[in-house]
Structure formats: C-alpha cells, structure tokens
SEMILUM-141998 format. One record per residue (C-alpha): residue in one letter; x, y, z negated. Coordinates in nm, 2 decimals, m for minus. Example, Ala and Ser with C-alpha at 12.3 -4.5 7.8 and 13.67 -1.06 7.14 Angstrom:
// SEMILUM-141998
("A" (1.23 m0.45 m0.78)),
("S" (1.37 m0.11 m0.71)),
//
This chain:
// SEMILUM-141998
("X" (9.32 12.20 m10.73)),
("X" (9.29 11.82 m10.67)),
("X" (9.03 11.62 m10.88)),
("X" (9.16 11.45 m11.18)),
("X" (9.15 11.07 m11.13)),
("X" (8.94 10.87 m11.38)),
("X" (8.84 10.52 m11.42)),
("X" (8.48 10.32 m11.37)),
("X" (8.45 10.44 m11.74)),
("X" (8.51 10.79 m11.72)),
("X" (8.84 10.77 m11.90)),
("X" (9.15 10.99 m11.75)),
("X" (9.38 10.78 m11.55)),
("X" (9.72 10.93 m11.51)),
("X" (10.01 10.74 m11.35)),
("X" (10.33 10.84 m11.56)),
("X" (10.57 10.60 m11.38)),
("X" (10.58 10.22 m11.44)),
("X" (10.81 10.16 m11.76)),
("X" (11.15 9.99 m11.76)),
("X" (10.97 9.74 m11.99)),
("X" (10.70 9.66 m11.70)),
("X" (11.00 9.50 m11.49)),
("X" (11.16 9.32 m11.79)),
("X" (10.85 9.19 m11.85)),
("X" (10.81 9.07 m11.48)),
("X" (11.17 8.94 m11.51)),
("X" (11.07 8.75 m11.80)),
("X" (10.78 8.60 m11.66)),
("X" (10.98 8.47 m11.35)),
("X" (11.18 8.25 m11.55)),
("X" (10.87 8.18 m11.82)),
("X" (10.61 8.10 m11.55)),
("X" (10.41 7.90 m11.79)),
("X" (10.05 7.94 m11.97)),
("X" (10.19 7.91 m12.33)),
("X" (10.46 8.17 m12.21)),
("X" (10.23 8.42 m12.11)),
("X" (9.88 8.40 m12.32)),
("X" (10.03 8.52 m12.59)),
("X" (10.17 8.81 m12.40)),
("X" (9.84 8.92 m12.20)),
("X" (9.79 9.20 m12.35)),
("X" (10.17 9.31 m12.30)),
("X" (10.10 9.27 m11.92)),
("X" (9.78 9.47 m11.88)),
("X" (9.92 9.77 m12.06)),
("X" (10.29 9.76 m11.88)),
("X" (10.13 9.68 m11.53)),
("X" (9.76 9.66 m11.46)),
("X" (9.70 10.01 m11.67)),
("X" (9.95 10.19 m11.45)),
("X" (9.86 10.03 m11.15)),
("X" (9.47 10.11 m11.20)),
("X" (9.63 10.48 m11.28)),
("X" (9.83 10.49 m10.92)),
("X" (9.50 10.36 m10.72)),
("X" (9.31 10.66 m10.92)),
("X" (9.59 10.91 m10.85)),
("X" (9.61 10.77 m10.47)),
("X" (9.22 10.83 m10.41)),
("X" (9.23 11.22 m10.57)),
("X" (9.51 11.29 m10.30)),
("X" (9.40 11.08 m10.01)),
("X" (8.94 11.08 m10.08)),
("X" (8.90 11.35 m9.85)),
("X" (9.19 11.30 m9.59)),
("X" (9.11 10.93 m9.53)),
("X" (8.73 10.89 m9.49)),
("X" (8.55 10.58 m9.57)),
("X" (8.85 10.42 m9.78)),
("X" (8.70 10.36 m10.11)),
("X" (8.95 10.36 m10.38)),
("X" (8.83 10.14 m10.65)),
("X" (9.06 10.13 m10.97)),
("X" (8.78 9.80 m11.09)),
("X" (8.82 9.66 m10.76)),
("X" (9.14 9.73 m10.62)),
("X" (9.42 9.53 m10.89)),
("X" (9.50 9.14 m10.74)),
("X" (9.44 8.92 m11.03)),
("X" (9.81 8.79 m11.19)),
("X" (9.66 8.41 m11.12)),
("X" (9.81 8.27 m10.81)),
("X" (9.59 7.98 m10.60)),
("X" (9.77 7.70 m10.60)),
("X" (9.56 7.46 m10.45)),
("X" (9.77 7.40 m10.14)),
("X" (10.10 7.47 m10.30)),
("X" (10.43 7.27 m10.37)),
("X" (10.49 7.55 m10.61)),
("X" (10.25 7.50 m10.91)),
("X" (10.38 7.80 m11.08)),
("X" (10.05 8.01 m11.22)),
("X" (10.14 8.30 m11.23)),
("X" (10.25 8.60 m10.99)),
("X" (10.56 8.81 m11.07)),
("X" (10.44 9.11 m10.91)),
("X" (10.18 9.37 m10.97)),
("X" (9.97 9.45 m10.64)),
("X" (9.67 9.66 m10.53)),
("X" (9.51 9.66 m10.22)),
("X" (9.22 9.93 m10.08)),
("X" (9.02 9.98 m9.79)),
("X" (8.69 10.06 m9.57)),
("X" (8.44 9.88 m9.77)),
("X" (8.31 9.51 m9.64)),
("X" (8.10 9.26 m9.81)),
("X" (8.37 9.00 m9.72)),
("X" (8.60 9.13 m9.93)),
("X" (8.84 9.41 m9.91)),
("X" (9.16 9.23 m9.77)),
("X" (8.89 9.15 m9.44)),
("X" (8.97 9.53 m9.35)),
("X" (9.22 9.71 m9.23)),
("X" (9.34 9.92 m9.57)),
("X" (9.64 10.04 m9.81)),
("X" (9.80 9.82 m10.02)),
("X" (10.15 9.83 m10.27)),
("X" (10.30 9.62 m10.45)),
("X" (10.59 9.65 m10.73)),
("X" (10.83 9.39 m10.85)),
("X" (11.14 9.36 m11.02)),
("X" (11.39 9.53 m10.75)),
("X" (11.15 9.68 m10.54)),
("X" (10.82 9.87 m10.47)),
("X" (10.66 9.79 m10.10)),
("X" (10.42 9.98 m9.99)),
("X" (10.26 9.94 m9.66)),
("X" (9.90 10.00 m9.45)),
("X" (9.67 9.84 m9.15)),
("X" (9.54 9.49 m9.09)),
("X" (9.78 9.19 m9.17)),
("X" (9.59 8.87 m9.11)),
("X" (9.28 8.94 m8.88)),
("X" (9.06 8.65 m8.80)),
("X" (9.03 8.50 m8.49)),
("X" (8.73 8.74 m8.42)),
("X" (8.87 9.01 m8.49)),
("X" (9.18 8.95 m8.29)),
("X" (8.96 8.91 m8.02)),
("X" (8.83 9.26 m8.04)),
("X" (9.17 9.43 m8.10)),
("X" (9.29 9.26 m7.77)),
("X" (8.99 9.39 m7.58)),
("X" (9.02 9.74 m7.75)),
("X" (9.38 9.77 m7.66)),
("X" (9.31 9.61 m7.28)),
("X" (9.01 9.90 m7.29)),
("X" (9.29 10.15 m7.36)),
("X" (9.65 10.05 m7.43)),
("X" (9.74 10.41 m7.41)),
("X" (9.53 10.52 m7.70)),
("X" (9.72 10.29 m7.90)),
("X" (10.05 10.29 m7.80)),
("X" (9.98 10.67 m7.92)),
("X" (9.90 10.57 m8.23)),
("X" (10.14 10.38 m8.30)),
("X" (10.42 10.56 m8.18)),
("X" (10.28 10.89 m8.36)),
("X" (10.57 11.07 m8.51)),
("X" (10.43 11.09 m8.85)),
("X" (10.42 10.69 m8.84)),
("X" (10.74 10.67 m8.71)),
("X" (10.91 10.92 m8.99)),
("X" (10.77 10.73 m9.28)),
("X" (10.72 10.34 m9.18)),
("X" (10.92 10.28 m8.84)),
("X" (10.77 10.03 m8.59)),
("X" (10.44 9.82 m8.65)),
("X" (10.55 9.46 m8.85)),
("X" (10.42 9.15 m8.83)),
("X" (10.39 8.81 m8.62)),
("X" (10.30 8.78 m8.27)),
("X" (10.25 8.51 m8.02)),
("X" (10.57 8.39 m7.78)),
("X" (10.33 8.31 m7.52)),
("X" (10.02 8.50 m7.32)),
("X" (9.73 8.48 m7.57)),
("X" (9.44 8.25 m7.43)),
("X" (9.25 8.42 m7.14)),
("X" (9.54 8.69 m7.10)),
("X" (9.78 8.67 m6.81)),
("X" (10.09 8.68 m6.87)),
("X" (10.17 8.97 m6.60)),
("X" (9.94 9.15 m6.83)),
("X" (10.06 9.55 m6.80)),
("X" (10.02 9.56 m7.19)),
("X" (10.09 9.18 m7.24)),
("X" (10.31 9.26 m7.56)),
("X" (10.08 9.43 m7.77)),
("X" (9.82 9.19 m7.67)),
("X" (10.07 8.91 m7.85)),
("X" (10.05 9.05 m8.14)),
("X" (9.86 8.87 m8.40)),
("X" (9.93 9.13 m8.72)),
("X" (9.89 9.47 m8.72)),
("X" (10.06 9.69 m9.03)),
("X" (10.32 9.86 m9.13)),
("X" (10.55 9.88 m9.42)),
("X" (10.84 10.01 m9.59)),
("X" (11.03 9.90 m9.91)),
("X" (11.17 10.13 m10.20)),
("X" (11.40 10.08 m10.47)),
("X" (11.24 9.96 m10.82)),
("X" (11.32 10.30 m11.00)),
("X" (11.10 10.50 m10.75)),
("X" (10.85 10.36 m10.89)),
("X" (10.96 10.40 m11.23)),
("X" (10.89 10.82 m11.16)),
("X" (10.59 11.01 m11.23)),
("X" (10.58 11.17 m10.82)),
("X" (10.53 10.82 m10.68)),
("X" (10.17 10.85 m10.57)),
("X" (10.28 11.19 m10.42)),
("X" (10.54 10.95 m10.20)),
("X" (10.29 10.69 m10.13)),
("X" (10.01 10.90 m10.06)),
("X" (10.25 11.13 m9.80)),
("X" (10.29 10.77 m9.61)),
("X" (9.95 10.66 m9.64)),
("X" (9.84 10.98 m9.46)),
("X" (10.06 10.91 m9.17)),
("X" (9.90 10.52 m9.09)),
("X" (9.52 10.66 m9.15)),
("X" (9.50 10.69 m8.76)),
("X" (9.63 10.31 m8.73)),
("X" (9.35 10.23 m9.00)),
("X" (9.09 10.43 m8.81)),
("X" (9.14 10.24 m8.50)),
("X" (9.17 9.89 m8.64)),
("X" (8.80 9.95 m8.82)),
("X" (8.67 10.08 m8.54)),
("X" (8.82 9.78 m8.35)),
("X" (8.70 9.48 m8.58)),
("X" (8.36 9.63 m8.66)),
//
C-alpha cells in the first residue's frame, strides 16, 4: 500500500483531476490579463489550480519517494507563483496562464538550479517533462567533461528503452559549432554541443482533467530518473 500524500499541514491531498472550470478560468485570464481582472478572482484561482496542483506534487512523491532518491517533493515549495517577471519584457502582461510545478534534488540556489521533474497544464495541453534545461556555464562545463570521461555511459542513458517509450529523444538547444576547447573531430562532438539536457512530452488538456494522471506522469518520470541521476552527479 502506497503512503497517502498530505500537505506541509498534515491535511490529505488528493488529486481528483483538474476541473473543466480550471481551464475556463485560464482561458479567461488570457484575455483578462489585468490586476483588476484577477484580484477579485484569487481565490477562484487557488482552489481551481494551485490546490490541485499542490495535490498532483503530493500524489507524484507517494509514487515516485522511494524509486527516485534524493528528489524532494515539496507541495509548499514546488507551485511557480502565477506572477510573471516582467522586467526585461515587451510583454507587460502580469500574469501567467498556466499552472506549473517543478521538483528536484535539493540545492540552496533554488530548485530549477537542478536537474528535476517539472509539468505544466494549460488550456489545450498538459507537458510534462524531466532533466536539466538551462545549466550554467559551470555546469555545462562539467556535463561536457563527464560525457568526454564516458560518452558511452550516456549515450546508454539516453537511449534507454524506457526513455525512449515514454519521451522520445533528448530536447533542447545545442551549439552549431565545436564548443570552446572541444575539437571539432571530437568522436562525441554532438553531445558535447548540446547546451540543454531534458526531455518532454505533451498530452491533451482532458488527460489532465482525470483522476489517473499522476499514475501517467509518475510511469514517465520513472523512466528519465537515470537521466536525472547522471546530470546531479555531473553538476555537483
């Protein structure tokens, strides 16, 4: 019997499927993307989207706790905040229509700065996906030299045929030329472009709308633990 999933205060969190009403609301809020719009509406939002979301990161961690070691899944921790940084934007619009969650090894410089889980739902779509998308330059630098160590340990990895039935091929952005210090007649000179390493996979908006869903994500999320594995013990 699995443990029952609870929040930070002891409270029974049980996913029962995001409601129809969660994506209206998000459909709503893309064409209201204003303060006044919303405020009066916050409480709307956290019971159609961050109360189920909080729910699938608790149902997530009683599957996946003792299958992916060192993952922490934190329902206080884990939600993005709906706020969206506009600082540097041409887009001024506050708010995010999506709902998102992201999980991982622990670090004090925040969670996204480790390879981890993460899903997101919208209206049309749920993605869910898993591994390291932007690594700093530092890190980069010890991925490179991991993979140059052994190339073959990961080219196992990620052509694993657990990680190939449930996500495909690694995603992401790599370089077009030989990255500094590299050759270019490097044996493994196309894994050592890539600058991104996770994969992902998109699903219809009613999947998420059914109670099973952390059973679907968490059968995926198995399959890229290895990927995760290697990528901490890469960056560390």
């Amino acid at each position: 019997m699995r443990a029952l999933p609870f929040d930070e205060h002891g409270n029974l969190l049980r996913f029962e499927g995001y409601s129809p009403k969660a994506f209206d609301f998000l459909r709503k809020l893309k064409r209201n993307n204003r303060r006044d719009w919303f405020q009066p509406r916050k409480t709307e939002y956290e019971s159609l989207l961050v109360v189920p979301t909080k729910a699938m990161v608790a149902e997530l961690g009683a599957r996946l706790s003792n299958k992916t070691p060192g993952v922490k899944y934190d329902t206080r921790r884990a939600v993005f905040r709906i706020y969206r940084d506009v600082r540097f934007s041409n887009d001024k619009s506050p708010y995010k229509t999506y709902t998102a969650a992201h999980v991982s090894f622990p670090s004090k410089e925040g969670a996204s700065s480790r390879p981890g889980y993460y899903f997101h739902v919208e209206p049309g779509e749920a993605f869910i996906g898993g591994g390291l998308w932007m690594p700093s330059p530092e890190q980069l630098k010890r991925i490179r030299r991991r993979i140059d160590e052994n190339p073959q340990e990961f080219k196992k990895i990620i052509s694993a045929p657990a990680l190939k039935k449930h996500f495909g091929a690694l995603r992401g952005k790599h370089l077009s030329r030989a990255p500094k210090g590299w050759p270019p007649d490097h044996p493994s000179i196309e894994l050592l472009k890539l600058k991104q390493f996770f994969v992902g996979k998109e699903f219809p908006e009613s999947a998420a709308t059914r109670k099973d869903f952390p059973d679907v994500v968490a059968r995926h999320f198995k399959a890229v633990f290895p990927l995760l594995q290697w990528l901490d013990q890469a960056v560390r």
